[in-house]
N, C-alpha and C positions, 0 to 999 in steps of 0.2 A: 734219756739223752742218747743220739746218737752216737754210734764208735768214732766215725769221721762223717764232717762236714764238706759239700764242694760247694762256695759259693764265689759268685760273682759279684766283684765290689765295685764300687762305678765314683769317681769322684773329681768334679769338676773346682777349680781352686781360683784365688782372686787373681792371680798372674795372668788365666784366660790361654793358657796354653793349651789346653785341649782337652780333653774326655777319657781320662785315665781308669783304664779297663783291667783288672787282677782278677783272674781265675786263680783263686788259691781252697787247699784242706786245710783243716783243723780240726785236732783230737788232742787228746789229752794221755800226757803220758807220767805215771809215778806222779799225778795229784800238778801237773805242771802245764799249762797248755801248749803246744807244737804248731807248727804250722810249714807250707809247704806252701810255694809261689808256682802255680804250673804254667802260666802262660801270661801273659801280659801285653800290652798294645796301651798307645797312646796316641786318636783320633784325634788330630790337629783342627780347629774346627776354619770354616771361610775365613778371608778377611771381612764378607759378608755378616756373617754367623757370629762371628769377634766381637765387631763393632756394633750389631744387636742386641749382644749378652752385655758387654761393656755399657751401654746407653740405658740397659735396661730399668737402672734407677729414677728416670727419667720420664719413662711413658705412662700413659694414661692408665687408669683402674683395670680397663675394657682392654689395652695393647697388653699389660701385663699379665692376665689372665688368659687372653689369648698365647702368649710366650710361655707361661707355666706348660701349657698345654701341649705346643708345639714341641719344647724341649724333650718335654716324658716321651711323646710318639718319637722323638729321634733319635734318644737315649735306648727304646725299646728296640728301634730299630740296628742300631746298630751293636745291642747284645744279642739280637738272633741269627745277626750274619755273624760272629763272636763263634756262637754257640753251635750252629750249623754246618759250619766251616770245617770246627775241630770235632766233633761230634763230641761236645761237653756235655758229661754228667752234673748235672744244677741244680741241688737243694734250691737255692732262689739265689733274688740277685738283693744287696743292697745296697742302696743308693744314698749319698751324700746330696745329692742334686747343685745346685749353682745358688748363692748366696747374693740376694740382689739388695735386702734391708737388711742390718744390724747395728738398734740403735735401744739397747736395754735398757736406757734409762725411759725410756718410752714402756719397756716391756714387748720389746718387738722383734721378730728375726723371722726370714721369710726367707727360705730355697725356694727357687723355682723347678721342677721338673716334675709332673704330675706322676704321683703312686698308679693312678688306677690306668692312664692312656701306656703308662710304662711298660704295666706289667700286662695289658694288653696287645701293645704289639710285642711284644718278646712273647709273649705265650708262658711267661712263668709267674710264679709268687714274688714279690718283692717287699720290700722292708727298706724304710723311708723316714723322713722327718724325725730328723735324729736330734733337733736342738728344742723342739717346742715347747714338751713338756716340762723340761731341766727351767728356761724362764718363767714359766707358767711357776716354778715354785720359788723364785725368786733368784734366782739364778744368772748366768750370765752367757749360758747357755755354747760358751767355749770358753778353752779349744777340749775337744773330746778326744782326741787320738790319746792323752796320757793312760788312758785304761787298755789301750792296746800296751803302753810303751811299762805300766805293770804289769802285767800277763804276759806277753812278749818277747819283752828287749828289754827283761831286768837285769839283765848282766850289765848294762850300763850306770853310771851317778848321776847321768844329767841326758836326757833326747830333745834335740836341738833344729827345728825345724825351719828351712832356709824358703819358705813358700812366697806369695806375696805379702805373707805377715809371716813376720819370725813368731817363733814361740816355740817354750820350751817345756820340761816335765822333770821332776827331781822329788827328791823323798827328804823329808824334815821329821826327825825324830818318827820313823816308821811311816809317817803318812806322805803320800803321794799329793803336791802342789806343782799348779802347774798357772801359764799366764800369755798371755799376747805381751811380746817385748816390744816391738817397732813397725814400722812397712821395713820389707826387705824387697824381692823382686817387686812387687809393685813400685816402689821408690824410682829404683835401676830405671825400671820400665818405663817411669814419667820419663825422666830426664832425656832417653834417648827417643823419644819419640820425635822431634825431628829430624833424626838420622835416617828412618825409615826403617833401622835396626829392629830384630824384635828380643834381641841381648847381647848383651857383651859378652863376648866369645873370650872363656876363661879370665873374666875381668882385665882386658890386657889393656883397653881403652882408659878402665878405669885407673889402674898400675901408671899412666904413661904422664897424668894428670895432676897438678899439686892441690894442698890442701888451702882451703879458703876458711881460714880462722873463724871469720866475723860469721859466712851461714854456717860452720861447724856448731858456734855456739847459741846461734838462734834455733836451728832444731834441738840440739842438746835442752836448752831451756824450756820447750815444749811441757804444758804443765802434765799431761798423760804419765811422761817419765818420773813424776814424784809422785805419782797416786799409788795407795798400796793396791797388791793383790787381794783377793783376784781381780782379774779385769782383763778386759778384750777389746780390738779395735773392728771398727768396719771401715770402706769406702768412704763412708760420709763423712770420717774422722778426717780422713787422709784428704781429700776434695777441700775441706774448711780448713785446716791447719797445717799442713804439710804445703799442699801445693802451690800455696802464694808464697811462701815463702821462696821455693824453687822459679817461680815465675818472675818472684822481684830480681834474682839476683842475675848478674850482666859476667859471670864469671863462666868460661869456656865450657863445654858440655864433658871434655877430657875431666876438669877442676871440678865439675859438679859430681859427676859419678865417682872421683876419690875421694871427695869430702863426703860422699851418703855412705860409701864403704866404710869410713872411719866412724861415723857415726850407728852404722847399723855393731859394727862389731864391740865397740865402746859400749855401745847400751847392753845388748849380748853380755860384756864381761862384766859388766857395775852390777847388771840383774841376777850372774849368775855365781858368782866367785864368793859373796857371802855364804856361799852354801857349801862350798867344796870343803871336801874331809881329804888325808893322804892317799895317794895313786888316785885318781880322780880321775873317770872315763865319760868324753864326751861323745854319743853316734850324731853326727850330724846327715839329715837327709833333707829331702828338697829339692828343687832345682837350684837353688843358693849352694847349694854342695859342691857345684861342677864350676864358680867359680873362684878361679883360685887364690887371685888376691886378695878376694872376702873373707874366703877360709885361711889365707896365712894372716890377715889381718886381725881375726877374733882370738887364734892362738898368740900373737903375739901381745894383743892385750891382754887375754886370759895367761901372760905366761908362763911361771911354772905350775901353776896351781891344778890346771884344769888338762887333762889332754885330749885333744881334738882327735877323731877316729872316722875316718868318711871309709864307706861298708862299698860292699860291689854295687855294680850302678842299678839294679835291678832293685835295688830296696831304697836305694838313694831316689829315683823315680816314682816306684808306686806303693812307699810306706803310708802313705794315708789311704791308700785305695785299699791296701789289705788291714789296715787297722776298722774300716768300714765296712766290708766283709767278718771282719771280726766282730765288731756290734753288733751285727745282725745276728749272730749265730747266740751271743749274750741275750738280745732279746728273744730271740724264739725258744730258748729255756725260761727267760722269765731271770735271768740273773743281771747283776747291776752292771750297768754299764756304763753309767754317768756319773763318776765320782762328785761329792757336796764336797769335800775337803779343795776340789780343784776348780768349782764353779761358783763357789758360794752360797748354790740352793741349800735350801731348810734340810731335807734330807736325799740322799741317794737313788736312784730309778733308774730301771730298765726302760729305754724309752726307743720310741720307733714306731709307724706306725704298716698295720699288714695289708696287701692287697692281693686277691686270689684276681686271676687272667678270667677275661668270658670271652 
């Protein structure tokens, strides 16, 4: 094993915000793993480029294969200006890629951004396809960040991730359980789409707006919410279930974005409050973090049980990008990085797969 790791972790999320780039080290110190964030960026991508990724569960066999493709060269491309720039020392880079199918009970999950066009144009090794083998064993193939948020960020009881899907990570009698709670930014992000907005600026929109009872509790009713763990949502979920719902309804866009905040943080505390012990510490990161009605809204359902903790904004931004750099470095020892206890698979695997540059 190396002393220390420098890897580049690259991770693109269902919100469509942009291409969230973590140069961080990792080494291990006193039997405990460490790590260090050296630089960070987050490449906004077109409204072009958006709306491509966005569509992209849509296109043909032949446009989707062509997009895998496109993305890795673009991805590569812009860890060599990354890496160039700063004159980064890069064990490799690894990649989360973009998430276009996730639909397990099919046995199906597909990132787009090709390994090999990737680690071609960046000229380095890269380490990739981080969910395939985990369904391959029966699994559910997410959320994978809870083995960062063991190894990591176990000073916390509960890691709380505000992304386009919420989801969270917590220990049950020693073992690490973890699960897709709701749409969170994805949700937000319907409703204000004809605003032209691309979020509610510290949820204030949302704050300004009353609660609409009746779609409170047709998504509340949602049957996803009574299915036990584990279990994870994709797009396809949200597109059949969620959005007609928000299309039916004739109530103000201020009244929709507070009733999805009361809703997202209500699911949040029902999922996660059975599990709280005394002094109970919640990290919440995401871009869900940075609004703030959502966040006083889940503390004040969570209320005294759980305490909400939002970290410098630097982790609140690219905690999954450095939990994916983190996987990488699990896989290239060969140690587990896919927890069974949080996915459901038959047993445990290092999983990823490698690509050397030509």
């Amino acid at each position: 094993m190396k002393e220390t790791y420098h890897v580049l972790g690259l991770m693109s999320g269902t919100s469509l915000d942009g291409l969230d780039m973590a140069y961080c080290s990792f080494w291990k110190e006193n039997e405990q793993w460490r790590f260090s964030l050296n630089k960070s960026i987050c490449i906004e991508y077109t409204p072009d480029f958006q709306e491509k990724l966005k569509c992209s569960i849509e296109l043909s066999t032949l446009d989707l294969l062509l997009l895998n493709n496109e993305f890795g060269q673009w991805m590569g491309k812009q860890s060599k200006i990354l890496i160039d720039q700063n004159q980064l020392d890069v064990d490799f880079i690894s990649s989360h890629g973009h998430t276009v199918f996730h639909q397990i009970d099919k046995g199906l999950t597909y990132q787009i951004g090709a390994g090999q066009e990737l680690a071609n144009a960046a000229g380095q090794k890269v380490i990739c396809d981080f969910r395939t083998l985990d369904v391959t064993l029966g699994g559910q193939g997410a959320p994978l960040v809870p083995i960062g948020d063991e190894l990591l960020f176990s000073d916390y009881d509960f890691c709380l991730n505000l992304g386009g899907i919420s989801n969270a990570s917590f220990r049950i009698e020693g073992t690490r359980k973890a699960f897709d709670i709701s749409p969170a930014n994805m949700l937000l992000s319907y409703i204000l789409k004809s605003t032209g907005k691309p979020f509610d600026d510290g949820g204030e929109m949302a704050r300004s707006g009353k609660l609409v009872q009746p779609l409170l509790n047709q998504l509340n009713a949602l049957v996803f919410y009574q299915q036990a763990f584990p279990k994870s949502l994709g797009f396809e979920w949200f597109r059949d279930e969620m959005m007609p719902l928000i299309d039916s309804s004739e109530a103000s866009i201020d009244d929709q974005l507070h009733t999805a905040v009361h809703h997202i943080a209500f699911q949040i505390s029902e999922s996660q409050k059975p599990y709280a012990t005394a002094d109970a510490k919640m990290l919440v990161t995401g871009g869900g973090a940075k609004n703030l009605f959502l966040v006083e809204t889940i503390q004040h359902y969570l209320g005294s049980s759980i305490e909400v903790v939002i970290p410098e904004t630097s982790v609140i931004d690219f905690k999954e990008a450095i939990v994916f750099a983190f996987m990488g470095v699990l896989r290239s020892e060969n140690i587990t990085n896919c927890l069974s206890s949080v996915t459901g698979a038959s047993k445990d695997s290092s999983s990823g797969v490698l690509y050397q540059p030509w």
